[in-house]
GULOKE-675884 format. One record per residue (C-alpha): residue in three letters; x, y, z. Coordinates in Angstrom, 2 decimals, always signed. Layout:
<recs>
REC | resn | u | v | w
REC | ALA | X | Y | Z $
...
</recs>
This chain:
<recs>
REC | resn | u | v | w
REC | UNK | +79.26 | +86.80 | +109.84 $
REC | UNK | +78.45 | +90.79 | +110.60 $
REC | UNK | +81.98 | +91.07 | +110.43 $
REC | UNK | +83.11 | +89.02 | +107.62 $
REC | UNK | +81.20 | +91.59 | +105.84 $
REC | UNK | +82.95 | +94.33 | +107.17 $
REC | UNK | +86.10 | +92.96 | +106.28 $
REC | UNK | +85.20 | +92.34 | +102.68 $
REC | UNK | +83.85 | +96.00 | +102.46 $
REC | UNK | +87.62 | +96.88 | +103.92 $
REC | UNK | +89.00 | +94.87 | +101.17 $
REC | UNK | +87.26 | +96.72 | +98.63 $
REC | UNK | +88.19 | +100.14 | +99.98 $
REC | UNK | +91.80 | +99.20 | +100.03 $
REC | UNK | +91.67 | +97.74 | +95.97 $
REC | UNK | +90.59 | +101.66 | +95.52 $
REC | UNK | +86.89 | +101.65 | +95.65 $
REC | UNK | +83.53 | +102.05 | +97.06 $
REC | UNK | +80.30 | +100.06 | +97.04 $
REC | UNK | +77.71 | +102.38 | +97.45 $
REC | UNK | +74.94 | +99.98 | +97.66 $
REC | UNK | +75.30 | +98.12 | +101.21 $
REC | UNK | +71.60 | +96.84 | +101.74 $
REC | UNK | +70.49 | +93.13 | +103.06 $
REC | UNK | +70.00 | +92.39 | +99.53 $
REC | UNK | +73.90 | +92.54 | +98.84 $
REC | UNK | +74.86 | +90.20 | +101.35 $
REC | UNK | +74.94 | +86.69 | +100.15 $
REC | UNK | +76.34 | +83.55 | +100.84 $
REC | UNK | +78.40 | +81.87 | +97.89 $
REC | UNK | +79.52 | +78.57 | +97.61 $
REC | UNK | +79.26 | +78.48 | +102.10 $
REC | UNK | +81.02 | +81.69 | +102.28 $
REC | UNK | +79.69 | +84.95 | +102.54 $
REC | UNK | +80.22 | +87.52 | +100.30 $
REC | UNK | +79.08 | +91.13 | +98.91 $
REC | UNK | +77.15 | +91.75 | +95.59 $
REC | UNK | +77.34 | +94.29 | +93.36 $
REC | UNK | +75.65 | +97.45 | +94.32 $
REC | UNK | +71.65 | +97.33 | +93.20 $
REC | UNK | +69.76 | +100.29 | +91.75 $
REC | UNK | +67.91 | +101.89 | +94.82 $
REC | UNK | +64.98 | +100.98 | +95.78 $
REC | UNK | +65.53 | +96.71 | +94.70 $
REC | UNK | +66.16 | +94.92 | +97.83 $
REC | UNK | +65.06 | +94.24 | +101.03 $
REC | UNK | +65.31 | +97.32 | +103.59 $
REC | UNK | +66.58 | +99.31 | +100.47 $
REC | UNK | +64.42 | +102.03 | +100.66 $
REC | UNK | +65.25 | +102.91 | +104.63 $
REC | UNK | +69.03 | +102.25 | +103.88 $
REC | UNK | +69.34 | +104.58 | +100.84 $
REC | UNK | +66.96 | +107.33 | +102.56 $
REC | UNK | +68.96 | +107.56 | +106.18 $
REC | UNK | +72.54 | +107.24 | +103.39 $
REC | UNK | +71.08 | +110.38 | +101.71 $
REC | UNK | +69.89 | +112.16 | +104.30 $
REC | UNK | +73.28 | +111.86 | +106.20 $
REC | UNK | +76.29 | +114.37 | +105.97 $
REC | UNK | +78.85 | +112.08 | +103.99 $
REC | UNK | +79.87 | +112.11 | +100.52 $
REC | UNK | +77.68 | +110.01 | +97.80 $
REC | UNK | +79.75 | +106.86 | +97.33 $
REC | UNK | +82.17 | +107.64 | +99.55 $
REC | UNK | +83.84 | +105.21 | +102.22 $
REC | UNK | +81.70 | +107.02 | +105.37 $
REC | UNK | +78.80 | +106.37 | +103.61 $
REC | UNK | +79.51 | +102.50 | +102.85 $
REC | UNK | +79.77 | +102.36 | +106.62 $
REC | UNK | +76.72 | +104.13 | +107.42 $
REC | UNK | +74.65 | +102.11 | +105.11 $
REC | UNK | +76.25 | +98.91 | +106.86 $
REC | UNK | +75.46 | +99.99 | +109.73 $
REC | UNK | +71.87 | +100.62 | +109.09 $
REC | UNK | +71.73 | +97.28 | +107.23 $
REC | UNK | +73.04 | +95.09 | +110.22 $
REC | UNK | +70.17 | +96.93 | +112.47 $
REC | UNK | +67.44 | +95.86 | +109.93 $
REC | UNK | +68.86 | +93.15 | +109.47 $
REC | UNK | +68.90 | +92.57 | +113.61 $
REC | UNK | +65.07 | +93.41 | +113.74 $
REC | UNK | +64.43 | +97.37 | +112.37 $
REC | UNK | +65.67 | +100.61 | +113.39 $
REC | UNK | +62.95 | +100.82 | +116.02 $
REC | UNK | +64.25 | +97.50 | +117.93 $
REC | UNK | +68.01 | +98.80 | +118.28 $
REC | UNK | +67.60 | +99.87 | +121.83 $
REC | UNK | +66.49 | +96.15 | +122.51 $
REC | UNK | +70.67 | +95.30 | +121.28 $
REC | UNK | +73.53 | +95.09 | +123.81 $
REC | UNK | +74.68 | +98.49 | +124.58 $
REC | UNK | +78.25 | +97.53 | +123.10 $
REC | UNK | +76.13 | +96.29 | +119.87 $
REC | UNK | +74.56 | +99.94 | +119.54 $
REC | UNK | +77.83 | +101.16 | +120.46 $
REC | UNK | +78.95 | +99.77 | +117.00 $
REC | UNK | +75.96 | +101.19 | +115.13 $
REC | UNK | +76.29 | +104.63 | +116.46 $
REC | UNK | +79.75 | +105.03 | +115.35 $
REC | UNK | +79.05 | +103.71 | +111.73 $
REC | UNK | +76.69 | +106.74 | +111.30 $
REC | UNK | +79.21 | +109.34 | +113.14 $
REC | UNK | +79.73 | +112.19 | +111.28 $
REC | UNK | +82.79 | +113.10 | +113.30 $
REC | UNK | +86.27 | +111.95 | +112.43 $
REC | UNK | +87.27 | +111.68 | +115.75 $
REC | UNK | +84.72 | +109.13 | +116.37 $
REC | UNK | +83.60 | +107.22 | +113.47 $
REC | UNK | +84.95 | +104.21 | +112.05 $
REC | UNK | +88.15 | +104.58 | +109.90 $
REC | UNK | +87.92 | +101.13 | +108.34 $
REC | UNK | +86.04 | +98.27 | +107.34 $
REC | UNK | +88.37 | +96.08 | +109.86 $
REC | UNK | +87.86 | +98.63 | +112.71 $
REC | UNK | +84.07 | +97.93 | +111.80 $
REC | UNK | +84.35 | +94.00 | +112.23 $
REC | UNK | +87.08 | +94.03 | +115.20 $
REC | UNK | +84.21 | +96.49 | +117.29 $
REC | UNK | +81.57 | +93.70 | +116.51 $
REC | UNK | +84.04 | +90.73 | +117.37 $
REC | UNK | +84.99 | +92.66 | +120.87 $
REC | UNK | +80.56 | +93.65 | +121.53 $
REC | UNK | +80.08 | +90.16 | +120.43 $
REC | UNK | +81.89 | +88.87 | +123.59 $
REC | UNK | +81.76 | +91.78 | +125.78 $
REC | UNK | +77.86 | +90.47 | +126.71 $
REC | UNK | +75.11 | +88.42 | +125.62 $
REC | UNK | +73.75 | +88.39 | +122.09 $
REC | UNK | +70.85 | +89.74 | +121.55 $
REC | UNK | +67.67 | +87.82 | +121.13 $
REC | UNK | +67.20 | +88.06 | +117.48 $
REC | UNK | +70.95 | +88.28 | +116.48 $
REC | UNK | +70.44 | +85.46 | +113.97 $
REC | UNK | +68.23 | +86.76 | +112.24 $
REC | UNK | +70.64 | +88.67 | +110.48 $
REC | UNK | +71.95 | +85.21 | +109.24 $
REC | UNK | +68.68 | +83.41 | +108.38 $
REC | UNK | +67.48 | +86.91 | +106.94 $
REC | UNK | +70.50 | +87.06 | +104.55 $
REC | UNK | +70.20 | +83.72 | +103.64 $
REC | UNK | +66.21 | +84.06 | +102.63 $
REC | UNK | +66.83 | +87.20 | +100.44 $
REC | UNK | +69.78 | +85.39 | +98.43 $
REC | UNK | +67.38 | +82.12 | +97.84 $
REC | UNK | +64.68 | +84.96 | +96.70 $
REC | UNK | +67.07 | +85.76 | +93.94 $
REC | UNK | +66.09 | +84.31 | +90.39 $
REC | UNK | +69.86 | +84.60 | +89.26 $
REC | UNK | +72.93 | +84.72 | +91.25 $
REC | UNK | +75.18 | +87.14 | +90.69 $
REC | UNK | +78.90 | +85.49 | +89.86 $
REC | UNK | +81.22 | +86.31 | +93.40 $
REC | UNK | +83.90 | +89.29 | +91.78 $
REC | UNK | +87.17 | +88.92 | +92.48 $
REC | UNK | +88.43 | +91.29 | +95.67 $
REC | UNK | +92.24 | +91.65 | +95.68 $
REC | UNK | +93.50 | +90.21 | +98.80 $
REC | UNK | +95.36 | +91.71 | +101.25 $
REC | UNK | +98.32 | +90.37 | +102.85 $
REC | UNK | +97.05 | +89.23 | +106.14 $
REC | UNK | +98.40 | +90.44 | +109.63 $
REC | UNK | +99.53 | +88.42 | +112.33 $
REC | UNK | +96.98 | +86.43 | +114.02 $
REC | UNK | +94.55 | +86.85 | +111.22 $
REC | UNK | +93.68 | +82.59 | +112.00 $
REC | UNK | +93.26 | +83.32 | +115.30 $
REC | UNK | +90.67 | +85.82 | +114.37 $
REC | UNK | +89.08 | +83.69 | +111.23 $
REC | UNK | +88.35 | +80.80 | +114.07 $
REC | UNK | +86.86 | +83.42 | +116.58 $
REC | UNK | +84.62 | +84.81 | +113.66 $
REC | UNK | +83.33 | +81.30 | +112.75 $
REC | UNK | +83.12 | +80.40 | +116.74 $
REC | UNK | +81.00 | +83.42 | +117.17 $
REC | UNK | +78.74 | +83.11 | +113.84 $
REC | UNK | +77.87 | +79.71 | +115.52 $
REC | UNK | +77.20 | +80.81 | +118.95 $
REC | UNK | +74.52 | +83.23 | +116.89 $
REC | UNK | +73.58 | +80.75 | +114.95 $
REC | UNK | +72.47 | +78.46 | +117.54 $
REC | UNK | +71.01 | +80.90 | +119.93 $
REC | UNK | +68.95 | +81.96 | +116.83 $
REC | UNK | +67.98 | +78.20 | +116.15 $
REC | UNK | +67.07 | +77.67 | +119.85 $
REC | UNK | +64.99 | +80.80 | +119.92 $
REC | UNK | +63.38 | +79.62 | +116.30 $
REC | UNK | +62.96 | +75.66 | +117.53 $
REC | UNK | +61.54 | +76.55 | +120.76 $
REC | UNK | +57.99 | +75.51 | +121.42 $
REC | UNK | +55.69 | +77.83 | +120.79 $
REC | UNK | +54.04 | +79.74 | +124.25 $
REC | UNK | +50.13 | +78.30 | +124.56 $
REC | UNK | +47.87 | +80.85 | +123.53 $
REC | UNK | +44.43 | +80.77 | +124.86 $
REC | UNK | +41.66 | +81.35 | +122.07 $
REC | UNK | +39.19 | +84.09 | +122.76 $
REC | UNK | +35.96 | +83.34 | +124.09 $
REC | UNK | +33.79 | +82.11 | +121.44 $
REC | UNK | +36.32 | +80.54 | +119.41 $
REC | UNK | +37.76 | +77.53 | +118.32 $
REC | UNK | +41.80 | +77.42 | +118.25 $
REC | UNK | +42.96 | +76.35 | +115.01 $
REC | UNK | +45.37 | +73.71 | +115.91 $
REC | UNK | +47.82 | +73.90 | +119.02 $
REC | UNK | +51.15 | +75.79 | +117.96 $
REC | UNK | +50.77 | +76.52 | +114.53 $
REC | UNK | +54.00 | +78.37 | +113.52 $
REC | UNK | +53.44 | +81.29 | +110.83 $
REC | UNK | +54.58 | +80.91 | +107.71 $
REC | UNK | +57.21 | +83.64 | +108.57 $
REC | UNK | +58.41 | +81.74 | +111.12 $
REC | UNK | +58.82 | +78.50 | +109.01 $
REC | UNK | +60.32 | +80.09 | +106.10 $
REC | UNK | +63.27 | +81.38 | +108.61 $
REC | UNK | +63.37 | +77.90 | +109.72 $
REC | UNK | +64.34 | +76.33 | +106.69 $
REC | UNK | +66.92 | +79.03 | +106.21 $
REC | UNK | +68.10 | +78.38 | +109.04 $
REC | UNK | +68.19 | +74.82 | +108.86 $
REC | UNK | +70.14 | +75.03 | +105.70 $
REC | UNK | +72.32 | +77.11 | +106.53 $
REC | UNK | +73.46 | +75.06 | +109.63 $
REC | UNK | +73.76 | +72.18 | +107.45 $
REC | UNK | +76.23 | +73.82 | +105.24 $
REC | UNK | +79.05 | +75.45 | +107.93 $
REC | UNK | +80.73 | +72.17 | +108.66 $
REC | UNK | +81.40 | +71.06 | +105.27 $
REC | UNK | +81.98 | +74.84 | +104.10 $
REC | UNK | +84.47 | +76.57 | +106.25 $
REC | UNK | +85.05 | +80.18 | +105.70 $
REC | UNK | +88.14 | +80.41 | +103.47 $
REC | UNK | +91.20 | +81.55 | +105.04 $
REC | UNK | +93.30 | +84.25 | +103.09 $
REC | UNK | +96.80 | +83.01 | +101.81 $
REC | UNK | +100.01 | +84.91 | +103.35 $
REC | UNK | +101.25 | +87.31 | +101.01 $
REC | UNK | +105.01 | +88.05 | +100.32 $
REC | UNK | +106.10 | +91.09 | +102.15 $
REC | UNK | +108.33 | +93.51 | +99.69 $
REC | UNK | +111.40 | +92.88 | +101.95 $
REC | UNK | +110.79 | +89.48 | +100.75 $
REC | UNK | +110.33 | +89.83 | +96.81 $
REC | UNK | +113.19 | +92.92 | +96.79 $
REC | UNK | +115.75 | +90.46 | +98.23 $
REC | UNK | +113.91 | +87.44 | +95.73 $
REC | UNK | +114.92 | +90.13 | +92.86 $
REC | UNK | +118.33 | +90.56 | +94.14 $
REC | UNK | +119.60 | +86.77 | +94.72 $
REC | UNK | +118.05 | +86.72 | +91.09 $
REC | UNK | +120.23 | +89.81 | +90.33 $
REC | UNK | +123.06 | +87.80 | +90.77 $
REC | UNK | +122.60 | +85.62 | +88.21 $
REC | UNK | +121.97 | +88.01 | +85.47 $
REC | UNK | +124.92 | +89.79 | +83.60 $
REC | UNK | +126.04 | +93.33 | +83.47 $
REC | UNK | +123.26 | +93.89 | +86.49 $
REC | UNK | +123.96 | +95.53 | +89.60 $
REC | UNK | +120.50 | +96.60 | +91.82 $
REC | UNK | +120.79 | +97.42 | +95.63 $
REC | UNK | +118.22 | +98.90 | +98.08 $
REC | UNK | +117.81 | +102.32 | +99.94 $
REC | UNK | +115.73 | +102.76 | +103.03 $
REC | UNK | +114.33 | +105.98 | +103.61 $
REC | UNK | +112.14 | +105.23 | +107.01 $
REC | UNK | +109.87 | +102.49 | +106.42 $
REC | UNK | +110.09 | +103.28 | +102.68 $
REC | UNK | +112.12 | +100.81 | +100.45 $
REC | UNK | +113.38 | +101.88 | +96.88 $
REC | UNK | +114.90 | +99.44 | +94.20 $
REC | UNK | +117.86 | +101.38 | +92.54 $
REC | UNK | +120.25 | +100.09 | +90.09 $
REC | UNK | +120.98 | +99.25 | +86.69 $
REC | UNK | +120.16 | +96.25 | +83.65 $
REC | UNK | +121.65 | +95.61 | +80.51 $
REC | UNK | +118.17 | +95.20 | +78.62 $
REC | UNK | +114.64 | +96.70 | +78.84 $
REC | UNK | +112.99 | +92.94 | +79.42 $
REC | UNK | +115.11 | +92.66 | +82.20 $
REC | UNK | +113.81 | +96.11 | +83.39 $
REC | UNK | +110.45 | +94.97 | +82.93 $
REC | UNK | +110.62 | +91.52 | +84.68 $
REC | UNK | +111.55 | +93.12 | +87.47 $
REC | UNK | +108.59 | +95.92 | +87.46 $
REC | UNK | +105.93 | +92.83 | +86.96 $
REC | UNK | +107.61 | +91.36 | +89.81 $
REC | UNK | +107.29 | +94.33 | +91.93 $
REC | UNK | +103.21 | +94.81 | +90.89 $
REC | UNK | +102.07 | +91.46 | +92.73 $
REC | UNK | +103.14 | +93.74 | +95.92 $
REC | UNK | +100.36 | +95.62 | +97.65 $
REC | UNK | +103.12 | +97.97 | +99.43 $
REC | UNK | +104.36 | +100.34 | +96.82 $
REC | UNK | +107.97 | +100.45 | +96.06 $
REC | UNK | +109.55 | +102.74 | +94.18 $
REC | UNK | +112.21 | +101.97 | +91.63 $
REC | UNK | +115.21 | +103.74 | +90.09 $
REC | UNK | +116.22 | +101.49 | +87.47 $
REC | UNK | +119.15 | +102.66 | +84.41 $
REC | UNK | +119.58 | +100.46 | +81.41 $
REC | UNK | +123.10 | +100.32 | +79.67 $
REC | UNK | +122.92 | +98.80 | +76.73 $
REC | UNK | +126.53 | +99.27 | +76.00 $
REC | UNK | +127.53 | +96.84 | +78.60 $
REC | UNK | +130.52 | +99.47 | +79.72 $
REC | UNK | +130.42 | +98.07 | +83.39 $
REC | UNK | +129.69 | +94.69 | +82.35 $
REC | UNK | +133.79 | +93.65 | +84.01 $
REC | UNK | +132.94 | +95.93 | +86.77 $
REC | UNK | +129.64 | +94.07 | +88.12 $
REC | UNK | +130.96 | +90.77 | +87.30 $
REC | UNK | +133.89 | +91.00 | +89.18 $
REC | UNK | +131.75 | +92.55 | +92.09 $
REC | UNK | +129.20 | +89.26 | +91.67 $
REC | UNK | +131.91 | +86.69 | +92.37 $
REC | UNK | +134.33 | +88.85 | +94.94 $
REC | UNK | +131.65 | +90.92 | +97.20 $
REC | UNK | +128.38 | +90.93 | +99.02 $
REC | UNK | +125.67 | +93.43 | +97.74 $
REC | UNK | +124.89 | +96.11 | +100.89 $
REC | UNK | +121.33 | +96.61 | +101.98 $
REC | UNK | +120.85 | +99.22 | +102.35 $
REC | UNK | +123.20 | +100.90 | +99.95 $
REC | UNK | +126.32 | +102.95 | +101.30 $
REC | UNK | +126.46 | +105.92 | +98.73 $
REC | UNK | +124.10 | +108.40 | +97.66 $
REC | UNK | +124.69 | +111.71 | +96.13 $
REC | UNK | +124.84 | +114.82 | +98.72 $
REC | UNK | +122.76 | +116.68 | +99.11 $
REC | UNK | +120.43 | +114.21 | +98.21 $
REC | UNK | +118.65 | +114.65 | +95.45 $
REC | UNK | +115.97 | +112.74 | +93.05 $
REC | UNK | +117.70 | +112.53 | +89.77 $
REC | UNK | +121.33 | +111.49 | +89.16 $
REC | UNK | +121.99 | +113.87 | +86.27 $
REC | UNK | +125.01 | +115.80 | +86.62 $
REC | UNK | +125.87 | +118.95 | +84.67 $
REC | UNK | +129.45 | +120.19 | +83.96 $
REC | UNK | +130.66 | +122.00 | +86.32 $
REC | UNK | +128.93 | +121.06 | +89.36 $
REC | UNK | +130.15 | +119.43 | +92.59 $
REC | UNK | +130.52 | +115.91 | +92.63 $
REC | UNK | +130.32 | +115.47 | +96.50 $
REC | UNK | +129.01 | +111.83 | +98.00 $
REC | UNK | +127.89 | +110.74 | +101.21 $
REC | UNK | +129.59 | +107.13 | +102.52 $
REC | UNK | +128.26 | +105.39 | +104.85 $
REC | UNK | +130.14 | +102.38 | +106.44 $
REC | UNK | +128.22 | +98.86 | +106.87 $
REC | UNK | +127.41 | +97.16 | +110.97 $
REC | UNK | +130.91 | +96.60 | +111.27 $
REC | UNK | +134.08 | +98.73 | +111.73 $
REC | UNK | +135.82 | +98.85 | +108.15 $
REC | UNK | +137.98 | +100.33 | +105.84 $
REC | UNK | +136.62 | +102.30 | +102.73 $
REC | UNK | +137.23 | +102.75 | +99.36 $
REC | UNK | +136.04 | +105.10 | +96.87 $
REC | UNK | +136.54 | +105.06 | +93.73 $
REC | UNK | +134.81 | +107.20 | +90.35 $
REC | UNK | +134.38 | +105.49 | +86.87 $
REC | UNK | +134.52 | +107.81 | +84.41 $
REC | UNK | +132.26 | +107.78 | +80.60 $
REC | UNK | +135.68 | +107.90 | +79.14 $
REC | UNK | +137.25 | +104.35 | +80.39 $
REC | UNK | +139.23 | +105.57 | +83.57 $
REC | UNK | +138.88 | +105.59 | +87.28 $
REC | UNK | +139.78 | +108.28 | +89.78 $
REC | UNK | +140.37 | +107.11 | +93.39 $
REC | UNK | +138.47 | +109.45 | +95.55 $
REC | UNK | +139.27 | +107.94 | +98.65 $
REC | UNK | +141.92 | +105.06 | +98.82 $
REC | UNK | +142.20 | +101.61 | +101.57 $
REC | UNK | +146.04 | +101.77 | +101.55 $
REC | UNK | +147.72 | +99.71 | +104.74 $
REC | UNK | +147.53 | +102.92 | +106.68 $
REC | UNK | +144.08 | +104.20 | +106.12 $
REC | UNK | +142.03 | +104.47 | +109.20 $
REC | UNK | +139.04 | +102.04 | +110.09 $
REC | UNK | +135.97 | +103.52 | +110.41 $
REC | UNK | +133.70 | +102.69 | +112.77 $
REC | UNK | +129.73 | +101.06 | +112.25 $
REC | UNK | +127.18 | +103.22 | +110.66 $
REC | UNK | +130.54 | +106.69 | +110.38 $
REC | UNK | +128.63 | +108.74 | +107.71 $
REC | UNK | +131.50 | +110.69 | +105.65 $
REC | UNK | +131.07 | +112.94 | +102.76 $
REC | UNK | +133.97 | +112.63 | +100.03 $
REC | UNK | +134.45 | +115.51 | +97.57 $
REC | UNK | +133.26 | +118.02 | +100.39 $
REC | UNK | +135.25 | +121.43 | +99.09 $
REC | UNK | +135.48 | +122.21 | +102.61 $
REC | UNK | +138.31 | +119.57 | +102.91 $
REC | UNK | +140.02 | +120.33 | +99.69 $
REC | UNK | +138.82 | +117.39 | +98.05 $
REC | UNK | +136.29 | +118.75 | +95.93 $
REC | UNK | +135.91 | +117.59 | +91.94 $
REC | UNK | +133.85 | +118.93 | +89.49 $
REC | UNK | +132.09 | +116.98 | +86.57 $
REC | UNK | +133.53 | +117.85 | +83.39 $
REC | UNK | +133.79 | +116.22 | +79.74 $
REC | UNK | +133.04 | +113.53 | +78.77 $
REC | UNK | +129.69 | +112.72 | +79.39 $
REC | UNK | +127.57 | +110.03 | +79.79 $
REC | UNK | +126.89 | +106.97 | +82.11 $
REC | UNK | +129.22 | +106.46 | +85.10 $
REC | UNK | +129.31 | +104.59 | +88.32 $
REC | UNK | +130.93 | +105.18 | +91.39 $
REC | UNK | +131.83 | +102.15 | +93.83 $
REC | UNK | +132.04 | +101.93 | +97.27 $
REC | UNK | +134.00 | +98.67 | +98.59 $
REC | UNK | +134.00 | +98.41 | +102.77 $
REC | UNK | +136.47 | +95.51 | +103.90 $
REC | UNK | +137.55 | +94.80 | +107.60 $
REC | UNK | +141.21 | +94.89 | +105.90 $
REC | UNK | +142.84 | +97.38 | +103.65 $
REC | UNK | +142.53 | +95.53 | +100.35 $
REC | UNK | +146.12 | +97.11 | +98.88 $
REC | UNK | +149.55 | +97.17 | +100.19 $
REC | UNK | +150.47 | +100.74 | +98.76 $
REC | UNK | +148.08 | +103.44 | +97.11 $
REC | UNK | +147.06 | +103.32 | +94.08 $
REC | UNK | +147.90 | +106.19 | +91.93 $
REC | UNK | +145.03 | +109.27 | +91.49 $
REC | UNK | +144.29 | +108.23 | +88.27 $
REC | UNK | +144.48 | +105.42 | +86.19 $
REC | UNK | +142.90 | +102.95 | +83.34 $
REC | UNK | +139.81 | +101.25 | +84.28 $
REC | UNK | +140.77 | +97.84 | +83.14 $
REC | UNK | +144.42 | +98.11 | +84.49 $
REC | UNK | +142.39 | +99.03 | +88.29 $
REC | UNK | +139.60 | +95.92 | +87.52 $
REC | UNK | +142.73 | +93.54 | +87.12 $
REC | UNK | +143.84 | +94.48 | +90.41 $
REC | UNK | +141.26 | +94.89 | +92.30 $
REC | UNK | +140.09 | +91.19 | +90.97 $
REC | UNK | +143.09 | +90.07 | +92.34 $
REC | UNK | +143.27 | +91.71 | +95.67 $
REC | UNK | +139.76 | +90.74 | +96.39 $
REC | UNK | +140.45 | +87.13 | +95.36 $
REC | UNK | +142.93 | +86.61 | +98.60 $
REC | UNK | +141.44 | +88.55 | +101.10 $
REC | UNK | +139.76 | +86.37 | +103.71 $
REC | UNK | +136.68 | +88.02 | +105.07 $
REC | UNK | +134.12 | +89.07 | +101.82 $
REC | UNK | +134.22 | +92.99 | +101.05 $
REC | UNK | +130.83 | +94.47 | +101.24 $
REC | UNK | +130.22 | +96.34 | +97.79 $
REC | UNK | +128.01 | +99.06 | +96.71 $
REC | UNK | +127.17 | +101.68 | +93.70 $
REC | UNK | +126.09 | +104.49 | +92.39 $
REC | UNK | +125.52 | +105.65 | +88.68 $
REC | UNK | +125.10 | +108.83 | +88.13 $
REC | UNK | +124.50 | +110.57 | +84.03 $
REC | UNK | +127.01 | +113.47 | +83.70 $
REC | UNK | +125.47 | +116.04 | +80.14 $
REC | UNK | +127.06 | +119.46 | +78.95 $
REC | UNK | +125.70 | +122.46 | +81.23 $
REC | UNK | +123.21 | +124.28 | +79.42 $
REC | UNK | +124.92 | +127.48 | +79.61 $
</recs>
């Protein structure tokens, strides 16, 4: 149970923020599972007053994460016995407590689940100590002493890591192995105590009322476990997952074209809808995630490329990660007149030929790099950079403006017989290029970019 707790402080650090009242009093056990209350003015529960006067005394931040774990560290050692009984603990157990209190980044604890994998590992690096449960039975007794019960808040779950079963059974396995040496240690027959001289013994073994008040807790509490389980945490969706969810959806939605770039372990959605619902549907998607992903998402409302992405939908396969990005790279896709339009290619896991082509805001296309039956095949992962002035091939953006796309296609087969000229009409290309993709065997591997060219300022 010491750390279950730990894991739901975690839980609460990770939705953003702190408790600031970790005391025995804030541990309870709801519906068979345990969970933390709401922080409590100082000074209202059990142990409160030691807990908040070590938390202030210490060196950490008011409310701050180091000082959650100090105060849960104090509160599992009153909660084991008092302060003065910690050197009576395992030395792995006061291992734990020491390092809630450090001061030291080095050495403390950097998370909640750092917190309750340390007790899991002292928990079976020796034996528990003698009065390990009453951390349980003490719990228990404050949250009876309660005249109302606080309703459980909600924590936002985390997606859980592999093995996090594995480590839900070993956290019930070990709350039971304190559990019973606690009950053992409770049941036991009291030790004969010889009267002094003079006086009569009140009856043999007469437990305190202490002692029989833990023993109902106790009691109860062992009744519950086997019909209340600890709840397991539900896998979560990974954003890998949803981004390719959103993009077999993408598919089905017209005049919609959305890839993905990786940069490192970072993801970004990129793209472009016809409406701002769509737009939206997609961000609401992308807020279930935990992982943050961030989003570069045009809307065209004029449906310009509408012939363009359909024709890409039926004939090609979306890349992932995309093959084109502006270079150098840059943020924003906003082009001014007379700049360089220069664009880094990248060719898909297999060896393949490459076109290149720029749709212009006024309804033609200029073929920056052609597939013609001669063209060289590139080989896996060849980065290029078309437009590069160095090579003569430079272009500059120039009237007129607005929204415009440029399309990489990557085929293991040059998709024309001959060249197509520099220039020419958009729809006159789309016709062909519908009908060259539509008897080519293997599936061309399609990707774009839309960029918004506007007047310089000068």
């Amino acid at each position: 149970m010491t750390a279950e707790i730990a894991r739901l402080l975690d839980r609460l650090h990770a939705s953003g923020k702190v408790h600031g009242g970790v005391e025995p009093l804030a541990v309870l056990f709801v519906g068979g599972a345990v969970r933390l209350a709401d922080p409590l003015p100082p000074g209202k529960g059990v142990g409160a007053d030691e807990v908040h006067a070590s938390a202030t005394a210490g060196a950490s931040a008011p409310n701050g994460r180091q000082h959650d774990f100090e105060c849960l560290g104090q509160t599992f050692a009153l909660m084991l016995g008092g302060m003065e009984r910690i050197e009576e603990l395992p030395a792995a157990m006061r291992a734990v407590l020491a390092r809630c209190g450090a001061s030291d980044p080095a050495t403390a604890f950097r998370s909640g689940n750092e917190i309750a994998e340390a007790i899991e590992l002292a928990l079976t690096a020796g034996e528990p100590p003698a009065n390990a449960g009453r951390l349980e039975a003490a719990a228990t007794s404050v949250q009876k002493a309660r005249s109302v019960e606080p309703p459980a808040s909600p924590v936002n779950a985390r997606r859980r890591r592999p093995g996090a079963g594995h480590r839900s059974l070993l956290l019930m396995l070990c709350g039971l192995l304190l559990l019973g040496g606690a009950a053992i240690f409770l049941l036991r027959p009291a030790p004969q105590v010889e009267a002094p001289a003079g006086r009569e013994a009140s009856g043999p073994n007469v437990p305190t009322p202490e002692a029989v008040e833990e023993k109902e807790a106790l009691e109860e509490l062992l009744a519950a476990l086997p019909d209340q389980p600890l709840p397991e945490e539900p896998d979560r969706p990974t954003a890998e997952t949803v981004l390719r969810e959103i993009l077999e959806n993408a598919d089905n939605r017209p005049c919609q074209r959305l890839e993905i770039e990786r940069n490192g372990p970072d993801l970004r959605l990129v793209g472009r809808t016809a409406s701002a619902s769509d737009r939206a549907s997609i961000m609401a998607r992308l807020d279930t995630l935990e992982e943050a992903v961030d989003t570069a998402i045009d809307i065209d409302e004029s449906n310009r490329f509408c012939n363009l992405y359909d024709i890409l939908k039926r004939r090609t396969a979306i890349a992932w990660p995309r093959l084109a990005r502006l270079y150098p790279r840059r943020t924003s896709h906003r082009l001014s007149y007379g700049e360089e339009l220069m664009i880094q290619v990248q060719t898909p896991a297999e060896p393949s030929h490459l076109i290149v082509d720029y749709f212009t805001a006024d309804g033609m296309v200029v073929h920056l790099r052609a597939a013609a039956g001669g063209s060289t095949r590139l080989a896996p992962f060849t980065e290029i950079v078309v437009g590069d002035p160095l090579d003569g091939s430079s272009l500059r953006i120039g009237p007129p403006s607005g929204n415009e796309v440029i399309l990489v296609l990557a085929s293991t087969a040059p998709l024309f017989s001959a060249a197509r000229p520099p220039t020419e009409k958009a729809d006159t290309y789309l016709a062909a290029l519908d009908a060259a993709l539509g008897q080519t065997a293997a599936r061309p591997i399609a990707s774009t970019l839309t960029i918004e060219t506007v007047p310089s300022d000068n």
